[in-house]
N, C-alpha and C positions, 0 to 999 in steps of 0.2 A: 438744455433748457434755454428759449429764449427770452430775451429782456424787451422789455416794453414804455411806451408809459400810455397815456392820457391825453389827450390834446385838443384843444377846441380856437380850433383856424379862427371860426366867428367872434372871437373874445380879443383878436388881434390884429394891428395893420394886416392889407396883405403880404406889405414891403418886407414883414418881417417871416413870412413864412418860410422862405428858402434857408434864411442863415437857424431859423429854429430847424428844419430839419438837417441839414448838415453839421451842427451842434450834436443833435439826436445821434446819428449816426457815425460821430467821433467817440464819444460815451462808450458807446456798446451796444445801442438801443438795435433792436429790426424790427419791431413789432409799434404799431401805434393805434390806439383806437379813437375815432373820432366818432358824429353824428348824432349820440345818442339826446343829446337833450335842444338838438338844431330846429325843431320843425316850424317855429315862425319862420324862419330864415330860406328853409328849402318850400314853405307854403307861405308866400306872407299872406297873401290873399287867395279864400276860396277858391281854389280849382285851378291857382294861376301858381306854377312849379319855378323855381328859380335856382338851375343847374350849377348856372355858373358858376360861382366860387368854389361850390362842393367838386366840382370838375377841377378845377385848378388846384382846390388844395391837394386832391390824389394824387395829380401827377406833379406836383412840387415832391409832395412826398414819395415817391417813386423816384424822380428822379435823381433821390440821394439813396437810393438802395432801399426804401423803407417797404415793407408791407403794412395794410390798411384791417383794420378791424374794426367795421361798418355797424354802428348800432343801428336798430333802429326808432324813432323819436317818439315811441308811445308814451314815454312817461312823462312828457312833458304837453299835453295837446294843448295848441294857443289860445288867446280870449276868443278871437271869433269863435272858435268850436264850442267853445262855452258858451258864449252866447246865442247860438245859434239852437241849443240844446242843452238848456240849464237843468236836466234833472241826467245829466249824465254825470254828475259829479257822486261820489258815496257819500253815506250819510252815517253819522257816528251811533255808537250806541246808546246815545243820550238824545239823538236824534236831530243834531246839528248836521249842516252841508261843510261839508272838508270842499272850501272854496277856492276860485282861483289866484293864484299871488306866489304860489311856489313850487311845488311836483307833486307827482303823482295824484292827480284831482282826479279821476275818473273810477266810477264803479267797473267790475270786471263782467258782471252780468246786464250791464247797460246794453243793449242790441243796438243799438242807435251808431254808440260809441265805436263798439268792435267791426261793425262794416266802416267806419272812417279808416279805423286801424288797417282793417284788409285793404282799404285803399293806399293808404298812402306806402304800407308795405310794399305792394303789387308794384306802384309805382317806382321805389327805391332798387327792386331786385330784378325789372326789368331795367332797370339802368344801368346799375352796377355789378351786376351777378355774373357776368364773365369777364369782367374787369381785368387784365394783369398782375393788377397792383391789389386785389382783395385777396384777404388771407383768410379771416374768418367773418363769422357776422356773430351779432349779441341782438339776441330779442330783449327788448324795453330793457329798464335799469332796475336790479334790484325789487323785484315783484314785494310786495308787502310792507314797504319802508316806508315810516310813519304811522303804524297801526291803519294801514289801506286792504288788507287782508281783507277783512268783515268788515261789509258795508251795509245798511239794513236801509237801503235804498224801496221803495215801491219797484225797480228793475228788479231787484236783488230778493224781494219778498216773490213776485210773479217768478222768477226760476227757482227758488228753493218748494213754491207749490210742486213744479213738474217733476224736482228732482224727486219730489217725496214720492208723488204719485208712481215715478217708474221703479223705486226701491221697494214700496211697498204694496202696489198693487192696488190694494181697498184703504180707507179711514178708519174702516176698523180691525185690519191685520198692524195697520201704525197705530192706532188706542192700543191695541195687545202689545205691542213691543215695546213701546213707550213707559206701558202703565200710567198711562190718563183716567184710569178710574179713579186713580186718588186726587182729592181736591177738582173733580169734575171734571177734568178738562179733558171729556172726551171730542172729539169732532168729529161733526157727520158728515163734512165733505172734505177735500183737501184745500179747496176755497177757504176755507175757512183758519189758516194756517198761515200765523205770522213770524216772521223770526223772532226770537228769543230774549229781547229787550224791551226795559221798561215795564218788567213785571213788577206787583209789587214788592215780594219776596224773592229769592231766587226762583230761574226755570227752573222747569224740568231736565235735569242734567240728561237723559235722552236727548231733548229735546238740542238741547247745545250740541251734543257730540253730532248728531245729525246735521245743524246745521255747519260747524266745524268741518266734516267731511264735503260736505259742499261746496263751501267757500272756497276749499284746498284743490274740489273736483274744478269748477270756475276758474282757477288760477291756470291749471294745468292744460284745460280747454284753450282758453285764450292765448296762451304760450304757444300750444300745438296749432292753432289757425294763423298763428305768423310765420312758426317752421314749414307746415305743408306750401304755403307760399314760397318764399324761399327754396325750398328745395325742389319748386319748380321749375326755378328762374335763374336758380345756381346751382344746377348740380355739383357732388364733389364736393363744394367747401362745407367745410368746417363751421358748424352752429355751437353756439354758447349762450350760458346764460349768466350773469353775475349773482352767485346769490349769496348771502350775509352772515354775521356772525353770532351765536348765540342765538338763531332766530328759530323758533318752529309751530309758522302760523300755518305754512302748509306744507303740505309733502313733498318733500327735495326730491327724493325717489321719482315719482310719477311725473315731474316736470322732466327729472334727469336721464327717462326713459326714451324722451322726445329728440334731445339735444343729442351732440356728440362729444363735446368736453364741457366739463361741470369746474366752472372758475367760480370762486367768492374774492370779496372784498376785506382784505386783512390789515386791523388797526390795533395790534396787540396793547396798546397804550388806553388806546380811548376803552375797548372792551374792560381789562383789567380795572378800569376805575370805575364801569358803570353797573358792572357785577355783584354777585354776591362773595366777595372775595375780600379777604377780614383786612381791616385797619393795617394790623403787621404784614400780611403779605404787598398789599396797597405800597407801602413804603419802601420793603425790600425793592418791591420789582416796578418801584416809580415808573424809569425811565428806559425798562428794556420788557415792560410782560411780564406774565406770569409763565414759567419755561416751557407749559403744555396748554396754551392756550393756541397759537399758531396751528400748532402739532396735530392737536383736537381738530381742527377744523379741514386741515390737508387730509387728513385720514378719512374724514369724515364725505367729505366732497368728492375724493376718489373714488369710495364706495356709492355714488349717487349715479353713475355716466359708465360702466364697463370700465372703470380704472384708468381713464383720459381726463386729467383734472389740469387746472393752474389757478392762479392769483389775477385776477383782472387790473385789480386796486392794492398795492405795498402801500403801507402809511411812511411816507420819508423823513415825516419832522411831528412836530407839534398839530391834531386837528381840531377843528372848532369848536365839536358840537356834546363833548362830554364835559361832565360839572370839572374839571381840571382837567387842561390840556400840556402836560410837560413834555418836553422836548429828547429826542431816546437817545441813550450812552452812545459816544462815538463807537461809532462800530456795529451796532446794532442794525440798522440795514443791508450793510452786506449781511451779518451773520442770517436776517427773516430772509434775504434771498436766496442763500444756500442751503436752508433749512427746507426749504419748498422742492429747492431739487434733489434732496435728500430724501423727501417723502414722495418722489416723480412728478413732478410740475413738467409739463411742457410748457411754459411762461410763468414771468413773470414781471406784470404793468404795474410802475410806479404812476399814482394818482397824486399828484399831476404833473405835468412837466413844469409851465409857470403858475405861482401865484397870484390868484386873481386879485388888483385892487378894488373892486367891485361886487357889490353883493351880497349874498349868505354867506360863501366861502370864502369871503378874502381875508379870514384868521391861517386857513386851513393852507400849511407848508406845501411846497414842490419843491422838485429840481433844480428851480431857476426861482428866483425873487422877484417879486414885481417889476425890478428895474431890470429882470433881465441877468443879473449876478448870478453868480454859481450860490446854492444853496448850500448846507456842510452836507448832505447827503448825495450832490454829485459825483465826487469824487470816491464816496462811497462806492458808489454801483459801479464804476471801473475798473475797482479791485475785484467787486465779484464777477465781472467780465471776464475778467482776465483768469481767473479760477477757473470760470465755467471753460472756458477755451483751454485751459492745463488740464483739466482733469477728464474731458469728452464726454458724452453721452451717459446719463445714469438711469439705468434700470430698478423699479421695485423689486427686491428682494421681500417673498414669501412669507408673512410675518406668523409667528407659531400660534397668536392670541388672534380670536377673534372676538369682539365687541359686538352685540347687537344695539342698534339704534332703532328706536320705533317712534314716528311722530303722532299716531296717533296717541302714544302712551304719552305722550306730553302734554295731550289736550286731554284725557281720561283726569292727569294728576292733578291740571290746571284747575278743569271745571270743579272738583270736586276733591280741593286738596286733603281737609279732615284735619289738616295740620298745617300752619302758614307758615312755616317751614319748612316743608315737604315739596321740593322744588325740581324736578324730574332733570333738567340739566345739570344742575350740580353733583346731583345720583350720579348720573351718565361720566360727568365728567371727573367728578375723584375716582372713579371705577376706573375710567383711563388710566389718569395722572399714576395711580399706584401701580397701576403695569408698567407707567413709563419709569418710574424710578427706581425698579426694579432690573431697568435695562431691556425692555422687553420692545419690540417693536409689536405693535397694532393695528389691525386691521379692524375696522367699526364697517359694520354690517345691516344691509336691513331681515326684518325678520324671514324674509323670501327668500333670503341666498342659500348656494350652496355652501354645507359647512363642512366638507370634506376637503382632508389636507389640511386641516388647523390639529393644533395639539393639548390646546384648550378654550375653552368656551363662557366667557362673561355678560349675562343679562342684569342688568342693575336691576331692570323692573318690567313687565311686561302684561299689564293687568289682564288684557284682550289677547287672549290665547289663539291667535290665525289658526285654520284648520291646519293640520297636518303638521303644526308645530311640534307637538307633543312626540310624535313618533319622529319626526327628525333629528330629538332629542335624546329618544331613547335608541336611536342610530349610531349616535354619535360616540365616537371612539377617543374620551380621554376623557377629562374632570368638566363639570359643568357647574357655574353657581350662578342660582336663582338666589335675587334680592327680594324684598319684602313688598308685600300688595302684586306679583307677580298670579297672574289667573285667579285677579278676585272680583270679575266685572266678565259678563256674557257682552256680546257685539252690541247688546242693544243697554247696556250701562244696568242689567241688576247683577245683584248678588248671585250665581251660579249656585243651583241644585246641588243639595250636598253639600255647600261651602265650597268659601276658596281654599285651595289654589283652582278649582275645577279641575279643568283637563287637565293637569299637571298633578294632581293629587296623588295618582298611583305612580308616577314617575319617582315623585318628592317622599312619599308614604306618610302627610302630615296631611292634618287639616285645620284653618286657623278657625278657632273661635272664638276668638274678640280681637280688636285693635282697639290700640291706644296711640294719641298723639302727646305728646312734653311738650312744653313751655321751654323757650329759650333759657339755658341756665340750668335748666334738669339735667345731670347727668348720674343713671345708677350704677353703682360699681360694676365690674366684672374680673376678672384675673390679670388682664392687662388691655383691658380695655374697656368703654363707658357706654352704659345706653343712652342713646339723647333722641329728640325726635320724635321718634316712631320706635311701636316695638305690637307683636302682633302675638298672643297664646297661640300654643301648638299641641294638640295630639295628635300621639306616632306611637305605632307599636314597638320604633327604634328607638335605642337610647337614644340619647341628645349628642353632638361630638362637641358642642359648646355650651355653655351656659353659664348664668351671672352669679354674681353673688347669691341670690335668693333661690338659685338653683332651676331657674325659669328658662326653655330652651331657647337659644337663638342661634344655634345653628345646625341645622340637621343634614343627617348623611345616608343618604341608600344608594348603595352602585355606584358610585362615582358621582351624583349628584347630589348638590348641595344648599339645601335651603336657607336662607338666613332671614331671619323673622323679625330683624330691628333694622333702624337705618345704620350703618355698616359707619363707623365714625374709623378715620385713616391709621388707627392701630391694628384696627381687627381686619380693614381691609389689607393691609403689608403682611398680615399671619396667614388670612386666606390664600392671597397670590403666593407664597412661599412652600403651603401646603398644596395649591394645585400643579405650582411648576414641579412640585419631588416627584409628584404621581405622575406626571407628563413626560419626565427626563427632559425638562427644557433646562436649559442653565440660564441664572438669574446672575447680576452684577447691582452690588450696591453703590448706589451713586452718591457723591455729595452734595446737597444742598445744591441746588442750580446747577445742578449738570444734566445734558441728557446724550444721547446715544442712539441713532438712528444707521442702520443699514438697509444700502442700495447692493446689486448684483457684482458691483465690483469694486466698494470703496465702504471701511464705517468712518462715519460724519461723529465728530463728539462735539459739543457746543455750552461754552459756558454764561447761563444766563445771570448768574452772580455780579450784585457791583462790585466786586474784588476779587484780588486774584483765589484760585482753587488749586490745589493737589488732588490731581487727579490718580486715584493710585495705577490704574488700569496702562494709564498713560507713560508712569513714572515721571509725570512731568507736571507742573504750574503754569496751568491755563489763566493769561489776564482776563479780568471782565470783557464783556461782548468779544468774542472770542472764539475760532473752533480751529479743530484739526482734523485731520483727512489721514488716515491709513488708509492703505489697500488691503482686500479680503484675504 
């Protein structure tokens, strides 16, 4: 795995660029990505390019051994472009302009906007695209960051017409699928079709998911007209894209189909506190994460790009932009950068190399302090240099659990929670966390994959049944659990003929009829564990394999397949994974409190996220806090 960081020439003398990159490259750096937020600088003015520096700074960089990971500056377009074309900016759901003054200002369905974008791309990758010193490229930064996703633009209202028009054909094959007969809102033409804001009551949740797939279609389009660019002009290299954490306004998948390695941006610290992750945990894992937030997201990012993933952005120190930003346990950055190449990272770029005195970001820690000083995290990364150079090349190892992730089940749970705590990532992500602390390695999956070669199978939730799911399912050779609201929504957001689960009903042999959502604070008994949340009636001509106090089923069993009709709170979920690995012959390993356990092809990685030291038994040994060890297989 290679190490990286972040760096922006423009932010500094030029006098100082050479001794920054020979610094870089004493560390352990070889990777650096620059450009992405340059475009005043390489356009100050309309149509007039200004090579220069951006030329000097590649081959200053170069000529300390460095290679170059060339953003390109759509996220940042400068005033003139705004000014030149002020409705290219998106406009909120409340119906305000997201103005200019900091990133990301532009709608993705602007036309206006994306031919500047073609230009000044075309521009960049006729320049630099057979470069020596170019390793990879990054289209824009972080597509969606700042709630830039959905923009309900007049641009963005004229494409969501055509988009309707070419899904649906007629206005009134969209009135049928919609069900716009209720409350009138039929429409006789597709002109007539606004995006989904500023009603007075809620939309039509159709209406949302539609335009939800849209906005995510938009993202992936605009992504793909800077790639086909690019891989006109550079062939062979290496496309990326940075995408983020906790985030699923659009589909990683479909962007990730475009690219060649799927990097995100990893701040285990600022995540952890901006989440829904309890007061107690908050505390415990202040200064090092929550132990499978990282983890969650490596796995998740592999499965988005043919399993070529890395970290674009390591968080090094303290960042700005969460309601508390504390500073991580010594040790904690080596440990997030061995833990990425434990899950197969091919990089990983700490963000930033200095910190800016200037601006939005100059809270937000690097490698170097404003003066220039070594930050406590440089010397970090040179231990994990040095690691990665002892221990050589590591391969994913085959993980026996496969995870499915679905984004549009995220906008299904969003638009139409039923419960405000009924939170589709957090589903997803305790469903991990208990594989992981069961010792299990993970594979997170979109619902398209093939699922052959895994030895069990985990869907937290998947309301929208994709065709051919259900017989993939009943393919499938080992234990399966299906979570709750799993095929209770047709593609077009009603209720399914027959009830939910729908197409999974004969799989499941249940059919729900009622759901209920709890109030925070409800919890009903069960044997050794509680119903909170959610909890959904079931009849089945099978007994029940679980059930609560009052004898109500929540969890049912046919063939190997397993329904569970409540939200699954983390006792019932550690009995489920315990009951699926016996039936699978997978061996589990109980871990302690912030420990976890990850195998590569030729090493298992154990890492301790505890602020204090652990006995590990497995280990027979006391791992200190931020912490890990390395056997070979």
């Amino acid at each position: 795995m290679k190490l990286g960081c972040c760096y922006y020439p423009e932010h500094w003398p030029e006098e100082w660029w050479a001794e920054d990159a020979r610094r870089m490259a004493e560390m352990g750096l070889s990777l650096v990505r620059i450009g992405e937020f340059a475009w005043s600088r390489i356009e100050p003015e309309p149509g007039h390019y200004d090579w220069g520096w951006l030329d000097r700074a590649i081959e200053t960089l170069a000529s300390a051994g460095l290679k170059v990971i060339l953003g390109t500056p759509t996220a940042t377009p400068p005033k003139w472009l705004v000014d030149r074309m002020p409705d290219m900016v998106a406009i909120d759901e409340q119906g305000r302009p997201r103005g200019f003054g900091s990133r990301r200002h532009y709608c993705f369905s602007h036309e206006g906007y994306r031919a500047e974008c073609r230009r000044i791309v075309t521009a960049l990758a006729e320049r630099y695209g057979k470069h020596p010193a170019l390793a990879m490229w990054q289209t824009d930064n972080e597509y969606g960051c700042h709630d830039t996703v959905l923009s309900f633009s007049d641009a963005a209202a004229s494409a969501f017409r055509g988009w309707c028009a070419a899904r649906y054909g007629t206005p009134q094959a969209l009135n049928e699928a919609w069900g716009n007969v209720f409350w009138s809102m039929e429409y006789r033409s597709f002109a007539e079709i606004d995006p989904p804001h500023l009603t007075v009551t809620e939309a039509n949740p159709a209406h949302w998911l539609d335009y939800r797939r849209f906005a995510s279609d938009q993202v992936a389009s605009f992504n793909r007209e800077q790639v086909d660019i690019i891989r006109a002009h550079s062939p062979g290299v290496d496309i990326t894209h940075n995408f983020m954490g906790f985030f699923t306004e659009f589909d990683h998948h479909d962007v990730g189909r475009d690219i060649d390695v799927a990097t995100w941006d990893s701040y285990p610290l600022g995540f952890l506190e901006q989440f829904w992750f309890s007061d107690a945990e908050k505390r415990a894992y202040l200064r090092q994460g929550h132990p499978d937030i990282a983890a969650f997201h490596h796995d998740l990012y592999r499965g988005c790009s043919n399993g070529r993933w890395g970290v674009m952005e390591q968080q090094p120190g303290p960042v700005n932009w969460a309601r508390f930003n504390p500073a991580p346990l010594p040790g904690m950055v080596a440990l997030w950068t061995l833990e990425a190449c434990a899950h197969g990272a091919e990089l990983t770029s700490y963000f930033r190399w200095r910190q800016a005195p200037f601006a939005q970001e100059q809270m937000h820690a690097g490698l170097l302090r404003p003066d220039s000083s070594e930050a406590e995290a440089a010397e970090e990364v040179r231990t994990a240099a040095k690691v990665l150079a002892e221990i050589g090349p590591q391969a994913c190892a085959k993980a026996p659990v496969a995870l499915v992730f679905s984004y549009e089940a995220a906008w299904v749970v969003g638009i139409q929670p039923q419960g405000k705590s009924f939170r589709y990532l957090e589903l997803v992500f305790e469903a991990y966390s208990a594989l992981r602390q069961k010792g299990l390695d993970v594979d997170i999956v979109a619902p398209s994959a093939d699922l052959s070669g895994y030895r069990m199978l985990v869907v937290p939730t998947l309301p929208i049944v994709p065709q051919g799911f259900a017989e993939k399912l009943a393919a499938f050779d080992g234990p399966v659990l299906l979570g709750p609201r799993s095929g209770s929504k047709t593609a077009s957001f009603c209720i399914p003929d027959g009830l939910a689960p729908g197409a999974l009903r004969d799989l499941t042999g249940v059919t729900v009829t009622r759901v209920e959502s709890l109030r925070d604070g409800v919890a009903e008994p069960a044997e050794s564990f509680a119903v909170t949340r959610w909890r959904e009636d079931v009849a089945s001509d099978d007994a029940p394999e679980l059930v609560d106090a009052a004898g109500r089923t929540v969890v049912s069993y046919k063939d190997g397949v397993r329904y569970c009709a409540i939200w699954p709170d983390r006792a019932l979920l550690a009995l489920l994974v315990e009951r699926m690995a016996a039936e699978a012959g997978v061996e589990l390993r109980d871990l302690p409190e912030g420990i976890r356990v990850r195998r590569t092809q030729a090493h298992v990685f154990t890492f301790n996220y505890a602020a204090q030291p652990v006995f590990v038994p497995h280990l027979g040994a006391t791992l200190p806090p931020a912490s890990w060890h390395l056997n070979p297989r």
